[in-house]
Backbone as JSON Lines, residues from 0, in Angstrom:
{"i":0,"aa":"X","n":[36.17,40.85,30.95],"ca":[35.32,41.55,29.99],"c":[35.08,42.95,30.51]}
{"i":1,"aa":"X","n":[35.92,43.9,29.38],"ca":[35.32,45.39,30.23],"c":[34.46,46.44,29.47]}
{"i":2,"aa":"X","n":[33.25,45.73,28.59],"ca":[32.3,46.0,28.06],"c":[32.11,46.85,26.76]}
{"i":3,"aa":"X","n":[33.26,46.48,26.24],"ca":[33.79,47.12,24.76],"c":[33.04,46.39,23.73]}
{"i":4,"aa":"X","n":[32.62,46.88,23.08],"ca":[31.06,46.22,21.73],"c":[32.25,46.61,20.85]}
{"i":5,"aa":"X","n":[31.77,45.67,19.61],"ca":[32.3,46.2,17.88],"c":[31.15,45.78,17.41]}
{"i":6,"aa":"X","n":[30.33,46.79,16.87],"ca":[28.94,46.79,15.87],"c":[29.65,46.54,14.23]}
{"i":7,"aa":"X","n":[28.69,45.94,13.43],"ca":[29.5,45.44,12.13],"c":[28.27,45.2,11.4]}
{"i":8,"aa":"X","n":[27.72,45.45,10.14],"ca":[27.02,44.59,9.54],"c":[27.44,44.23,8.16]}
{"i":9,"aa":"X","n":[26.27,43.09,7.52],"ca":[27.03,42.51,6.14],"c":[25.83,42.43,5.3]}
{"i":10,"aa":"X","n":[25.84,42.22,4.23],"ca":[25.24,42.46,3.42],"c":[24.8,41.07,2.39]}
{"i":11,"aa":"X","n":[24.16,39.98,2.43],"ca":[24.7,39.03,1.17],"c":[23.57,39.4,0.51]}
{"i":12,"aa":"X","n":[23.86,39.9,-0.99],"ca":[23.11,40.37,-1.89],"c":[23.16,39.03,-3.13]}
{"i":13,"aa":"X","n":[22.0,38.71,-3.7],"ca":[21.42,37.69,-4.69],"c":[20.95,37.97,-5.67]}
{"i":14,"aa":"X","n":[21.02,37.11,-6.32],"ca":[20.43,36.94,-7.77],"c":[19.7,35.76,-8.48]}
{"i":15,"aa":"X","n":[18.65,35.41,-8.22],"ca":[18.52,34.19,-8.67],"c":[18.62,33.18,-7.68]}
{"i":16,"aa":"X","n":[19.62,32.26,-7.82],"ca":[20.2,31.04,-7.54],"c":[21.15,31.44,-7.03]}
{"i":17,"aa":"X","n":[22.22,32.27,-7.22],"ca":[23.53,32.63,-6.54],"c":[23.54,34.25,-6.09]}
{"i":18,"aa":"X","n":[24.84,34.28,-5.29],"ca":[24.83,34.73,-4.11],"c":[26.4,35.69,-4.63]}
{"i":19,"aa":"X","n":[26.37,37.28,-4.15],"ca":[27.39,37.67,-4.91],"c":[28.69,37.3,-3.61]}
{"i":20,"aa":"X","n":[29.72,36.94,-3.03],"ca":[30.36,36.93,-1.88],"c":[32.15,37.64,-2.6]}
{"i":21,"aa":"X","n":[32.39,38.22,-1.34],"ca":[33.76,39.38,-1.4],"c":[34.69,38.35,-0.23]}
{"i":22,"aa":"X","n":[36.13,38.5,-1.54],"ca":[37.27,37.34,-0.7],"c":[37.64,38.67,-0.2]}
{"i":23,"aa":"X","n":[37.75,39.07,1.29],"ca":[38.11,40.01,1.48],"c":[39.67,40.36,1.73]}
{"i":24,"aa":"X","n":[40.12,41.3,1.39],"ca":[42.09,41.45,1.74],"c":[42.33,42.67,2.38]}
{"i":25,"aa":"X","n":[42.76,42.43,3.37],"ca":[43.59,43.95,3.89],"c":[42.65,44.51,4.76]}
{"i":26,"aa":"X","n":[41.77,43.83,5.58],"ca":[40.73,44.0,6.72],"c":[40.94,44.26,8.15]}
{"i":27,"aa":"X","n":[41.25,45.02,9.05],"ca":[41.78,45.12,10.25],"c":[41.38,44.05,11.4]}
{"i":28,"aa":"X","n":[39.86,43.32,10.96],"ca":[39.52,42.28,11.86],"c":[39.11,41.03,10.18]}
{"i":29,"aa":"X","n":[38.62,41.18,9.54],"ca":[38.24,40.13,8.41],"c":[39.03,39.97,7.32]}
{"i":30,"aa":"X","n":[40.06,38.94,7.52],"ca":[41.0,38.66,6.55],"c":[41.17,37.91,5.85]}
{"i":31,"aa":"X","n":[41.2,37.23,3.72],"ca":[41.27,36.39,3.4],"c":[40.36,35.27,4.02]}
{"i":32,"aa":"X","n":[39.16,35.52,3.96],"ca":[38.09,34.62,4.03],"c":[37.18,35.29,3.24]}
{"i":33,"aa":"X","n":[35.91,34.24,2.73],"ca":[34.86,35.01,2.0],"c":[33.37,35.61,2.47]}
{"i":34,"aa":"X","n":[33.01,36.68,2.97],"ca":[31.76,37.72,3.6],"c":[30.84,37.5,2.32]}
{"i":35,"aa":"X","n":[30.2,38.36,2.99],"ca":[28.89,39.17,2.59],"c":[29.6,40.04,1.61]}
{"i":36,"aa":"X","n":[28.51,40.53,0.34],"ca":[28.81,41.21,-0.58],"c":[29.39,42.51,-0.09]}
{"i":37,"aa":"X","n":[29.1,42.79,0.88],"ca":[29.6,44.24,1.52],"c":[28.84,44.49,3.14]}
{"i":38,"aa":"X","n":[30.23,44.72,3.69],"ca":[29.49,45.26,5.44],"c":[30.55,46.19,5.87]}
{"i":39,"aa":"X","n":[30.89,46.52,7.11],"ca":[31.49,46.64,7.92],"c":[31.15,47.3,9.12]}
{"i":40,"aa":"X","n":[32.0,48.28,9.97],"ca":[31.89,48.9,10.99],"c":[30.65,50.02,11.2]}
{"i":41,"aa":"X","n":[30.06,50.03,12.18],"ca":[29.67,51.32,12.05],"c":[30.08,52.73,12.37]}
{"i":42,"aa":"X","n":[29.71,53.39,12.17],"ca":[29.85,54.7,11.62],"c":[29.13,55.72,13.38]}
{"i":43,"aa":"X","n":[29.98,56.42,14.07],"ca":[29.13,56.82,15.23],"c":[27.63,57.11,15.32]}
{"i":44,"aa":"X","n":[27.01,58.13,13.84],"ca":[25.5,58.06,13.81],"c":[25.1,57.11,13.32]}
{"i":45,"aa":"X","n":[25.5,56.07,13.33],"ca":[24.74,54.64,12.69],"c":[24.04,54.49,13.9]}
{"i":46,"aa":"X","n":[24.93,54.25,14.97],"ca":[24.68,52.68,16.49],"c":[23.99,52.52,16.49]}
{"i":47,"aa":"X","n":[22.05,53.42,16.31],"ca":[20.89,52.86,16.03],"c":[20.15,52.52,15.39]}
{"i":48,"aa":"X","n":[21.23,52.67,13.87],"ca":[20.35,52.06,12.77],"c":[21.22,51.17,12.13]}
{"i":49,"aa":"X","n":[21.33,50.02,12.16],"ca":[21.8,48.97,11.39],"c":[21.84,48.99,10.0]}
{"i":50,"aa":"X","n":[20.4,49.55,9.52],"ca":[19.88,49.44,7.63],"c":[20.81,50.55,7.7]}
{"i":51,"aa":"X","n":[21.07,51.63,7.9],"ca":[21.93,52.67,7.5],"c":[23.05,52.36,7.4]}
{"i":52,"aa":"X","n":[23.87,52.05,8.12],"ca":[25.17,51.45,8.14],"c":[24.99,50.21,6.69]}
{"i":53,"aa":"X","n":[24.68,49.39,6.88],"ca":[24.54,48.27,5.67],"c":[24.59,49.01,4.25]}
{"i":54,"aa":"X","n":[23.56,50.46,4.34],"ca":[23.27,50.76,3.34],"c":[24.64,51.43,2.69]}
{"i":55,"aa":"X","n":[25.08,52.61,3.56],"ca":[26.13,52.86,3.5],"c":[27.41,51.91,3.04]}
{"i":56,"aa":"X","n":[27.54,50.92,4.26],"ca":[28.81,50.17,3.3],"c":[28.58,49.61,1.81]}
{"i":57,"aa":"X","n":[27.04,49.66,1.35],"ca":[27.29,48.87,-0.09],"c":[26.97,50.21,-1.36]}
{"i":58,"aa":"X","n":[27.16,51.61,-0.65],"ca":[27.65,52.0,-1.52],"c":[28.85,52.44,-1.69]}
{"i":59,"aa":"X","n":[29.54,52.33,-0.69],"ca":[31.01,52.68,-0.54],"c":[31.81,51.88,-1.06]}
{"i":60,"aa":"X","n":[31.34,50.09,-0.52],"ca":[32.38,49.42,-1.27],"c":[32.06,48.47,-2.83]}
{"i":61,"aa":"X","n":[30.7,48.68,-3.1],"ca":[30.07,48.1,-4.46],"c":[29.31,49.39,-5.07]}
{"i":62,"aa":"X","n":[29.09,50.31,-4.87],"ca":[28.42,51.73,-5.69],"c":[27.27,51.32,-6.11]}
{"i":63,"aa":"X","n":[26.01,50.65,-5.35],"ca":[25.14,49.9,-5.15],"c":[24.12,51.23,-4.11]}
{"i":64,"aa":"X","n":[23.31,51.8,-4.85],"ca":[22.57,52.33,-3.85],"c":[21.1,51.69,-3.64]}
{"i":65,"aa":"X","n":[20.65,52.13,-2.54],"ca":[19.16,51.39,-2.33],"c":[18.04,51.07,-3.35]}
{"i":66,"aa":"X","n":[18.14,52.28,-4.32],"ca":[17.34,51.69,-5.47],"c":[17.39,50.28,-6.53]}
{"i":67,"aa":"X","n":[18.86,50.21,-6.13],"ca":[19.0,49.16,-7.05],"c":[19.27,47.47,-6.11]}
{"i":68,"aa":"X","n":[18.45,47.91,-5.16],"ca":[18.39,46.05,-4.51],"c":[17.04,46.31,-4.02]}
{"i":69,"aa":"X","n":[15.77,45.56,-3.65],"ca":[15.18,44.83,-3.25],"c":[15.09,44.16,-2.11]}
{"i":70,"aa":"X","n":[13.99,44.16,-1.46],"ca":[13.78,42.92,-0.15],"c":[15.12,42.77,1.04]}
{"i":71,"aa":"X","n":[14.99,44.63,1.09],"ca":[16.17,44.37,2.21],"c":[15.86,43.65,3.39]}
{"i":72,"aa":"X","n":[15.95,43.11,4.01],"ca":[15.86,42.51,5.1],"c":[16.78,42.11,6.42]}
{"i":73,"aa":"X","n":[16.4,42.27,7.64],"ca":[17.84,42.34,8.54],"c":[17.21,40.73,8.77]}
{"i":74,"aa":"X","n":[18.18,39.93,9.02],"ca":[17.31,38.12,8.87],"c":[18.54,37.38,10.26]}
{"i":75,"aa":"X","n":[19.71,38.05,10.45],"ca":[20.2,37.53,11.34],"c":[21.11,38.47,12.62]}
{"i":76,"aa":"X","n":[21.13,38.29,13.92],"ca":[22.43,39.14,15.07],"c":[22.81,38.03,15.33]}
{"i":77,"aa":"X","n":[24.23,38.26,15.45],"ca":[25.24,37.02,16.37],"c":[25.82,38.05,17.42]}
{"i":78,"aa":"X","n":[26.0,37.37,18.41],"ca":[26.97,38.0,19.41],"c":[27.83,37.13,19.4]}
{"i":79,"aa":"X","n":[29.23,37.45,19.84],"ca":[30.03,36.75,20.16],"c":[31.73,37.64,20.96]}
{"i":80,"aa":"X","n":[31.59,36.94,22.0],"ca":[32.91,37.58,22.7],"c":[34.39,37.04,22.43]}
{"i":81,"aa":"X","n":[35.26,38.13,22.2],"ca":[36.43,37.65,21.42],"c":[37.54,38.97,21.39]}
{"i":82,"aa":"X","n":[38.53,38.55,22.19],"ca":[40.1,39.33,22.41],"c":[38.87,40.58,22.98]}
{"i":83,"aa":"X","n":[38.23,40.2,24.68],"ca":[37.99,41.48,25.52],"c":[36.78,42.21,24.8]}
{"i":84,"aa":"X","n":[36.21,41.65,24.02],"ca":[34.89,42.44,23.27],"c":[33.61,41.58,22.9]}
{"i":85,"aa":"X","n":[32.53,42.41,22.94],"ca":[31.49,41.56,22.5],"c":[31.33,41.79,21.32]}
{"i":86,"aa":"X","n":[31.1,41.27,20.07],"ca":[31.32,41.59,18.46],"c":[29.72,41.46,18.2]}
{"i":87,"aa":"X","n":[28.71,42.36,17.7],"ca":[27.28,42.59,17.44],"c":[27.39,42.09,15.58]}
{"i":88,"aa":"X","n":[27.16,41.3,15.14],"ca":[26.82,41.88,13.6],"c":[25.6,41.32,13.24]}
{"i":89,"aa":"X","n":[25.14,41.93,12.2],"ca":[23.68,42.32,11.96],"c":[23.82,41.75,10.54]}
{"i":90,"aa":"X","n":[23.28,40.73,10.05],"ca":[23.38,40.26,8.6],"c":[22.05,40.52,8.0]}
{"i":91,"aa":"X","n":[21.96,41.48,6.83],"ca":[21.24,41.85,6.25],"c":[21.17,40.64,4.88]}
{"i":92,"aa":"X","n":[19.89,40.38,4.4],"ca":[19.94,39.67,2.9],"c":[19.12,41.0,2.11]}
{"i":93,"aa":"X","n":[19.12,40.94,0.57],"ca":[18.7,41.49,-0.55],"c":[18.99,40.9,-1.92]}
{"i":94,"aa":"X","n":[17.92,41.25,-2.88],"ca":[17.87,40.83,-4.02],"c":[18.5,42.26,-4.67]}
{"i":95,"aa":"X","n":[19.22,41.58,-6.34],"ca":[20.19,42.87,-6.71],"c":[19.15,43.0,-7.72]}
{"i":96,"aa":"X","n":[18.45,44.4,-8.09],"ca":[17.69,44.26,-9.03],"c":[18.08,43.96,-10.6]}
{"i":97,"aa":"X","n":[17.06,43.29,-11.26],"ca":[17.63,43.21,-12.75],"c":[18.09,43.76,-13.54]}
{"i":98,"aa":"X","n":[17.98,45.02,-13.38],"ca":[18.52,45.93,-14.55],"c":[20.35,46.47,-14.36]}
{"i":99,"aa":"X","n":[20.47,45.75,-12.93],"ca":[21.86,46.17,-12.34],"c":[22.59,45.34,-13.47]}
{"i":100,"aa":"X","n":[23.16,45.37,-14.3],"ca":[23.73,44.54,-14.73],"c":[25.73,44.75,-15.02]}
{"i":101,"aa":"X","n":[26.25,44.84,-14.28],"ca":[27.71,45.11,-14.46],"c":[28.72,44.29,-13.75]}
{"i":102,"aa":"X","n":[30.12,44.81,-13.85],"ca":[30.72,43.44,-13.12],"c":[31.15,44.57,-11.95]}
{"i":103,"aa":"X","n":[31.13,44.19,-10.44],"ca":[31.61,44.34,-9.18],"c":[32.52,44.15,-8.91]}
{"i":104,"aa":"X","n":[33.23,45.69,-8.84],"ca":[34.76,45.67,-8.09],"c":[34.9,46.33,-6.97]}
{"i":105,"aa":"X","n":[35.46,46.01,-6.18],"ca":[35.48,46.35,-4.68],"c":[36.44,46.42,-4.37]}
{"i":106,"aa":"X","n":[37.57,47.97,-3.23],"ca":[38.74,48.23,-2.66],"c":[38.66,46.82,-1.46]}
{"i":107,"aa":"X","n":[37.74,46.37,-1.16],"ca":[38.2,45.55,0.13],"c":[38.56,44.15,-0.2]}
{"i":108,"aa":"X","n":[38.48,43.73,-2.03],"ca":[39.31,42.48,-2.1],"c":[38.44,41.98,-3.32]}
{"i":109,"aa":"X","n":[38.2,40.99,-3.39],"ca":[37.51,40.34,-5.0],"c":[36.0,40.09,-4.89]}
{"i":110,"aa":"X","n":[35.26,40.4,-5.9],"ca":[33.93,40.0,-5.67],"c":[33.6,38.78,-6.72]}
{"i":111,"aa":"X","n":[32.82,37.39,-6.85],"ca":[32.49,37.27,-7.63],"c":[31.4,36.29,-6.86]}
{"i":112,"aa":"X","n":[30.12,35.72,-8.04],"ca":[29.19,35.26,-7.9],"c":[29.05,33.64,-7.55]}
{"i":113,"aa":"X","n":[28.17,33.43,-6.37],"ca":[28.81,31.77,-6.46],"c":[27.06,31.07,-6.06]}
{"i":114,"aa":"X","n":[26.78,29.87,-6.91],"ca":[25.8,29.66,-6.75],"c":[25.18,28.89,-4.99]}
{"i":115,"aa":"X","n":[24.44,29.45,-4.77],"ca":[23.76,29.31,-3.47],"c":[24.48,28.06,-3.14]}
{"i":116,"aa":"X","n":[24.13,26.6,-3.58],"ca":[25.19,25.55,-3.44],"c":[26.79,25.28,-2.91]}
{"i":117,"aa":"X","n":[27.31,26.48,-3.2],"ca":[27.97,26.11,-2.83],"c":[28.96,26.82,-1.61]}
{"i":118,"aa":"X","n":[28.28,27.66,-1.33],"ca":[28.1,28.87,0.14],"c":[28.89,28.16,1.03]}
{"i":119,"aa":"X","n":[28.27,26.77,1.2],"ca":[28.98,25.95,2.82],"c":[30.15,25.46,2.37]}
{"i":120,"aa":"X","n":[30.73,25.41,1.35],"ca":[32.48,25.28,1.22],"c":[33.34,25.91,0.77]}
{"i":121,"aa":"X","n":[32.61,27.31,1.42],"ca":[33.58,28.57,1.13],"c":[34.08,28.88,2.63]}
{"i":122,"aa":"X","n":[35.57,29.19,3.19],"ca":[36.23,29.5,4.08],"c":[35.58,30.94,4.52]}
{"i":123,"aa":"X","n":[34.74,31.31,5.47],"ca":[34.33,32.69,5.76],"c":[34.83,32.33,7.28]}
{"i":124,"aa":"X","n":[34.3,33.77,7.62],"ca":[34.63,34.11,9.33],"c":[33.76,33.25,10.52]}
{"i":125,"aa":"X","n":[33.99,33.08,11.58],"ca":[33.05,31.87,12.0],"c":[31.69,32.04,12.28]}
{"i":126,"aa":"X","n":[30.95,33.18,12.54],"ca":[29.26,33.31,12.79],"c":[29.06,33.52,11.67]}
{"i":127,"aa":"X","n":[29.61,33.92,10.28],"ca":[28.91,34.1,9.02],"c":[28.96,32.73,8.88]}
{"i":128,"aa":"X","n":[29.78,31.9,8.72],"ca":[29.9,30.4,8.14],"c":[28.21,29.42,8.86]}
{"i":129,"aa":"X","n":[28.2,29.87,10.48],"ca":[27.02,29.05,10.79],"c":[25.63,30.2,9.94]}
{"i":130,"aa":"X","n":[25.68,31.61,9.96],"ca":[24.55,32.56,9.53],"c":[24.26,31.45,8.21]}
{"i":131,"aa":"X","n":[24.93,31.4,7.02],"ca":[24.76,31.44,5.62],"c":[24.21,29.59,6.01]}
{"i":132,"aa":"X","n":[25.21,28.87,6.94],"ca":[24.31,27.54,7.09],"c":[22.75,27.64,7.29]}
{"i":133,"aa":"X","n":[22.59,28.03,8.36],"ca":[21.41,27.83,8.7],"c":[20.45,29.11,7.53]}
{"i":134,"aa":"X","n":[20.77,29.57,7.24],"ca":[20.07,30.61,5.98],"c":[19.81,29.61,5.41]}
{"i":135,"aa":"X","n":[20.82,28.63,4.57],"ca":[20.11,28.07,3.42],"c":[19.53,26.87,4.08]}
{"i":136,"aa":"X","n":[19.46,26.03,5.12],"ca":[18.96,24.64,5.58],"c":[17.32,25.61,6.67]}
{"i":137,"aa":"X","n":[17.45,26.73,7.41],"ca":[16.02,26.9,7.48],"c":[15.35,28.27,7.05]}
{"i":138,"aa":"X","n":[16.23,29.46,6.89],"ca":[15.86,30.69,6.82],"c":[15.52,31.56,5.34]}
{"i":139,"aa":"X","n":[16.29,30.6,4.53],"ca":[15.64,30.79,3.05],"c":[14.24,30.46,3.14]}
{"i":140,"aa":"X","n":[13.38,31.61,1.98],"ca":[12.2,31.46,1.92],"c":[11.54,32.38,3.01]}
{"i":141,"aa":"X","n":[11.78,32.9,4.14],"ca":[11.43,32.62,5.09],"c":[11.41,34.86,4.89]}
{"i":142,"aa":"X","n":[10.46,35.34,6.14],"ca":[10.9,37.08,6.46],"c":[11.48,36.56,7.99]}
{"i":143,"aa":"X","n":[11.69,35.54,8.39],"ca":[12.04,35.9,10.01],"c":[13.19,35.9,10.2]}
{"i":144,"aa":"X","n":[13.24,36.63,11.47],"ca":[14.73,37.18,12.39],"c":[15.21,36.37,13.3]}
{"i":145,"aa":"X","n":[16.55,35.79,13.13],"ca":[17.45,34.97,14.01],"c":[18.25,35.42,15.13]}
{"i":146,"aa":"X","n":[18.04,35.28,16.23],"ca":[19.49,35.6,17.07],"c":[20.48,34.88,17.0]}
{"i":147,"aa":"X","n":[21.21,34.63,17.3],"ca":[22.63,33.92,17.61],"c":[23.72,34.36,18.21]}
{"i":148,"aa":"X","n":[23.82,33.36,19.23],"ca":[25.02,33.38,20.14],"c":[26.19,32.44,19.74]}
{"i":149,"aa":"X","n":[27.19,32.56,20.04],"ca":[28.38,31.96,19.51],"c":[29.36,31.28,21.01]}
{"i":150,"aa":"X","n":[29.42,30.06,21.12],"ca":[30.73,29.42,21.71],"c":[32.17,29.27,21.12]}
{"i":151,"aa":"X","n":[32.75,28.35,21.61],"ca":[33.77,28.24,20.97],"c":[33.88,27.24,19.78]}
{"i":152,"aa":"X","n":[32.44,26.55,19.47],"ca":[31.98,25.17,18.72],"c":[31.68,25.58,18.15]}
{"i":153,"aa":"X","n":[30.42,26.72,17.79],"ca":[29.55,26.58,17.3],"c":[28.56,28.02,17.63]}
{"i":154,"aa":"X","n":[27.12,28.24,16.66],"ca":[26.68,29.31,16.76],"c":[25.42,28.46,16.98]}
{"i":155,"aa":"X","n":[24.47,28.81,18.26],"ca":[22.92,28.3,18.25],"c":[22.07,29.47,18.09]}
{"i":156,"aa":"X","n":[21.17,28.9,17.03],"ca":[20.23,30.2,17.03],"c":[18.83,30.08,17.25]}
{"i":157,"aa":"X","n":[17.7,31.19,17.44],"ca":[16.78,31.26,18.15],"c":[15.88,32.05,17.29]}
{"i":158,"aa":"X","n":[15.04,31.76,16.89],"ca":[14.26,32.89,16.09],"c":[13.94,33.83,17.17]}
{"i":159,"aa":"X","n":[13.87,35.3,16.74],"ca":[13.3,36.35,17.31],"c":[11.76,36.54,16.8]}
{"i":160,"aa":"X","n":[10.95,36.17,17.31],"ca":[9.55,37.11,16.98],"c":[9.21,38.38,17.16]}
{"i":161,"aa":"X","n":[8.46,39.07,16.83],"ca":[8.2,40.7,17.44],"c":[7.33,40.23,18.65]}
{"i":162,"aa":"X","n":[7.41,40.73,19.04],"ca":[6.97,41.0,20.62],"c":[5.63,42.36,20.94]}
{"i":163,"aa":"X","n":[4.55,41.77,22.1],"ca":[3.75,43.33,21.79],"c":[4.46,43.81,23.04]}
């Protein structure tokens, strides 16, 4: 390990009951599996702001600016080490407001809407697949912040409290 980070965040934006998710294609690390409505890399003046970066990728790749979502919230970090790097991503949730009403097309692959239900038998990347588990079995409902670390099994997570 020679202390190389990849910062990343994602975005799963809602409506209701369902959840908008992007089959993504043509991704340099996220390929043909299904994400967050929109994330990615950060940006060099991001590294200390996560909401910026998030915000940024969902207007770049959904033309979604901050006015039109709701209840941003950062709700999960995974770490996980993989090919010589530690991989940071920061999963943001939000509500899409009501008046958004159009259909979502995105350069990074297909978007469409899938009801909360059925999240856990969609093929995603492996710390989103445990994030969106444990979102809907304890973190729905909920404002608190998860850590998570990742093995080769599995992702355990830890609530973060604020701290004085």
């Amino acid at each position: 390990m020679d202390g190389k980070l990849r910062n990343m965040t994602t975005l799963y934006l809602s409506r209701g009951d369902k959840m908008l998710m992007l089959y993504r294609q043509g991704s340099r690390v996220v390929n043909d599996v299904w994400t967050g409505s929109a994330g990615g890399h950060f940006e060099e003046f991001e590294l200390n702001d996560a909401r910026a970066c998030v915000l940024r990728e969902l207007q770049e790749e959904l033309g979604i600016t901050e006015h039109e979502i709701s209840n941003l919230r950062l709700r999960y970090v995974t770490l996980r080490r993989i090919k010589g790097e530690i991989r940071q991503n920061y999963y943001f949730f939000a509500e899409l407001n009501d008046e958004v009403d159009r259909e979502f097309i995105s350069d990074e692959g297909i978007c469409r809407w899938f009801p909360l239900s059925e999240l856990p038998s969609l093929e995603m990347p492996f710390t989103a697949g445990y994030v969106i588990a444990h979102y809907l079995e304890t973190g729905y409902g909920t404002d608190r912040v998860y850590g998570g670390i990742a093995d080769r099994k599995t992702v355990v997570f830890v609530e973060m409290p604020e701290s004085n």
